[in-house]
C-alpha positions as CSV (number, residue, x, y, z in Angstrom):
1,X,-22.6,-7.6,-31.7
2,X,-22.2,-3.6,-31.4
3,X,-20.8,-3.6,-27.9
4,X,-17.1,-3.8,-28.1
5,X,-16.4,-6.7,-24.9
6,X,-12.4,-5.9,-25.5
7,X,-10.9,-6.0,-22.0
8,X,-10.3,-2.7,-20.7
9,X,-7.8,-1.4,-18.1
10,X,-6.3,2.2,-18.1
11,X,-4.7,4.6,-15.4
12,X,-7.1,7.6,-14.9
13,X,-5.4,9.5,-12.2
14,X,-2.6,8.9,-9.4
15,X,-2.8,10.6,-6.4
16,X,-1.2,10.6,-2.9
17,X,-4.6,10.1,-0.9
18,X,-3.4,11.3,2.8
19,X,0.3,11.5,3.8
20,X,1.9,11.8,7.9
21,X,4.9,12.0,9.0
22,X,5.8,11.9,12.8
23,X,9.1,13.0,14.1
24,X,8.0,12.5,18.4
25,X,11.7,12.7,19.6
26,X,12.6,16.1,17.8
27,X,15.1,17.9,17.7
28,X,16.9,15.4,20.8
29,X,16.4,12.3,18.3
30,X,18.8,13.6,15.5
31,X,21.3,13.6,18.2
32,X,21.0,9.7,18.4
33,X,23.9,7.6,16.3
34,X,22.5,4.4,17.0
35,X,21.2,2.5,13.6
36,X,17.3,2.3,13.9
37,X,14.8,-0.6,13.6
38,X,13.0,0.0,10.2
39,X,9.7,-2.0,9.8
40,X,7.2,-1.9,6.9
41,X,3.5,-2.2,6.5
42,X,1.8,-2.4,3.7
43,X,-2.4,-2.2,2.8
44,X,-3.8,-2.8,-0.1
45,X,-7.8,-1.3,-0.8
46,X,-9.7,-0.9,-3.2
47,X,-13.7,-0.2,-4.4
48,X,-16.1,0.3,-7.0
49,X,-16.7,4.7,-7.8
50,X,-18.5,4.4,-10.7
51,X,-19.5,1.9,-13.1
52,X,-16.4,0.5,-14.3
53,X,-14.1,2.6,-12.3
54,X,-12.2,1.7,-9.2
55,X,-9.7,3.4,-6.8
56,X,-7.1,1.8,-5.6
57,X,-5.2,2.6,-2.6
58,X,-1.9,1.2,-1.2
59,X,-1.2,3.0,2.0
60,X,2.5,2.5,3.5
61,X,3.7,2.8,7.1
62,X,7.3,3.2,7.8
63,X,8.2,3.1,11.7
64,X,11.6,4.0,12.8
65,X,13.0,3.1,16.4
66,X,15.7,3.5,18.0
67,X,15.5,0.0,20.9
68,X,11.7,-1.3,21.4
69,X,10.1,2.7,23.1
70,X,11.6,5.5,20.9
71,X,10.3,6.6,17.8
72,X,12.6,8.1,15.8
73,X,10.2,8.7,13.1
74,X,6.6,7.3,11.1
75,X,5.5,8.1,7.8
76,X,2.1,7.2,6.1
77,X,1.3,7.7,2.7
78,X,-2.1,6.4,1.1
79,X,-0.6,6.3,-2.9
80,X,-4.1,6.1,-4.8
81,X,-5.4,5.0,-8.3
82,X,-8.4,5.9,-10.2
83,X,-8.3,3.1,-12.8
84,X,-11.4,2.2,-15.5
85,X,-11.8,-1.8,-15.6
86,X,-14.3,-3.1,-18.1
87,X,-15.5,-6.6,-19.5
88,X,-12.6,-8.8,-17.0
89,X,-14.5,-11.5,-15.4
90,X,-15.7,-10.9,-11.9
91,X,-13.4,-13.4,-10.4
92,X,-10.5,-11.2,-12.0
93,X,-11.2,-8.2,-10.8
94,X,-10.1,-9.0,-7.5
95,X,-6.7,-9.6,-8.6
96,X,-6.2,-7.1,-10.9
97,X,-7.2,-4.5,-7.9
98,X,-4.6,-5.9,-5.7
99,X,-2.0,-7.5,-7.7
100,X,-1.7,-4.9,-10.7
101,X,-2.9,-1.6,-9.8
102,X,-0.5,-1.8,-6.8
103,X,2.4,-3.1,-9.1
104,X,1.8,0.6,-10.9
105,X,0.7,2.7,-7.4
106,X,3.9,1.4,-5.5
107,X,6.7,3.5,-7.2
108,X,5.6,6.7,-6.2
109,X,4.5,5.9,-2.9
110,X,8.5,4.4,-2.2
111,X,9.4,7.8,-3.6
112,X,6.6,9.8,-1.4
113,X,7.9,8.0,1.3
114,X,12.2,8.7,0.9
115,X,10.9,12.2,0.2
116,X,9.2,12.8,3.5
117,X,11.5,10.8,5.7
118,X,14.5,13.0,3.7
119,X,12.3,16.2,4.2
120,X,12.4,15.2,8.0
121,X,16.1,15.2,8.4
122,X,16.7,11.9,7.8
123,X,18.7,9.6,5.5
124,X,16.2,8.3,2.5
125,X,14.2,4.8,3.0
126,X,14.8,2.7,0.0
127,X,11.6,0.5,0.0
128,X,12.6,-2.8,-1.6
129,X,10.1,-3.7,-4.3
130,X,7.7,-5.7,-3.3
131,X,5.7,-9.0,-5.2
132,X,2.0,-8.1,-4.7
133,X,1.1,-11.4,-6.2
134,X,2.8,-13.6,-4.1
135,X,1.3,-11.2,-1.0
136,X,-2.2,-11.9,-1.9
137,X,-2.0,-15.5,-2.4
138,X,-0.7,-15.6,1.1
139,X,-3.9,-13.4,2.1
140,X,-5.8,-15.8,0.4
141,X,-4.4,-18.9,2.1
142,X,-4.9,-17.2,5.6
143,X,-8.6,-16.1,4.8
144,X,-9.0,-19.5,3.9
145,X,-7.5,-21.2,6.5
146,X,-9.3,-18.8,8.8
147,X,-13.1,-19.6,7.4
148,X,-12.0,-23.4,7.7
149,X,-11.1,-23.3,11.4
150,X,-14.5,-21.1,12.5
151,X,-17.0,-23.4,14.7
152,X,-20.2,-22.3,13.4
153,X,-22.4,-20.6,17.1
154,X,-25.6,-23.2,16.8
């Protein structure tokens, strides 16, 4: 055996892939006092580049309102991964692209994101860390559940 069949997973390159950052109610909406609504999105995506080597993007959106019609602010940042992943199982691969190359991309997309909303005017968004694994086994349910209730078109 000359092949060496050792698992293989290493960071090639971290990158923010596209980054927005809306401010629709400037400069009226830094006049507001009233504590906004924060609400978080997160996507996870990820495909093959080259033999062996995937990239990885988790893209954030942070939405800011002040009541249920004004903005006070949005902010997008695709954090991305080039990672090489060789000799795992092909029904680990799927989870290592979403559960552990997020686990390494989401730090510095919470800090892209405090450091456009602070560039913006505004106070810093904290994101609270986030368990990757326990989102995709609730993907995984609802795909599930959602190929179990189709009715086949006869």
């Amino acid at each position: 055996m000359t092949e060496n069949t050792q698992p293989v997973f290493s960071i090639e390159k971290l990158y923010v892939k596209d980054l927005s950052l809306e401010v629709p109610g400037a400069p009226q909406i830094f006049l507001e006092r009233e504590a906004p609504q924060v609400n978080v999105q997160l996507r996870t995506e990820g495909q093959a580049i080259d033999d062996g080597v995937y990239e990885v993007a988790l893209t954030v959106t942070v939405t800011a309102k002040i009541g249920e019609d004004r903005t006070l602010f949005l902010v997008e940042v695709a954090q991305a991964g080039i990672f090489q992943i060789r000799h795992i199982p092909e029904g680990d691969l799927e989870p290592v692209m979403m559960i552990g190359c997020p686990n390494i991309l989401f730090p510095y997309a919470r800090e892209a994101v405090s450091d456009a909303v602070t560039r913006a005017g505004f106070q810093p968004v904290l994101l609270s860390p986030v368990n990757f694994e326990s989102l995709y086994q609730a993907q995984r349910m609802q795909a599930a559940e959602n190929a179990a209730g189709e009715v086949p078109i006869q």
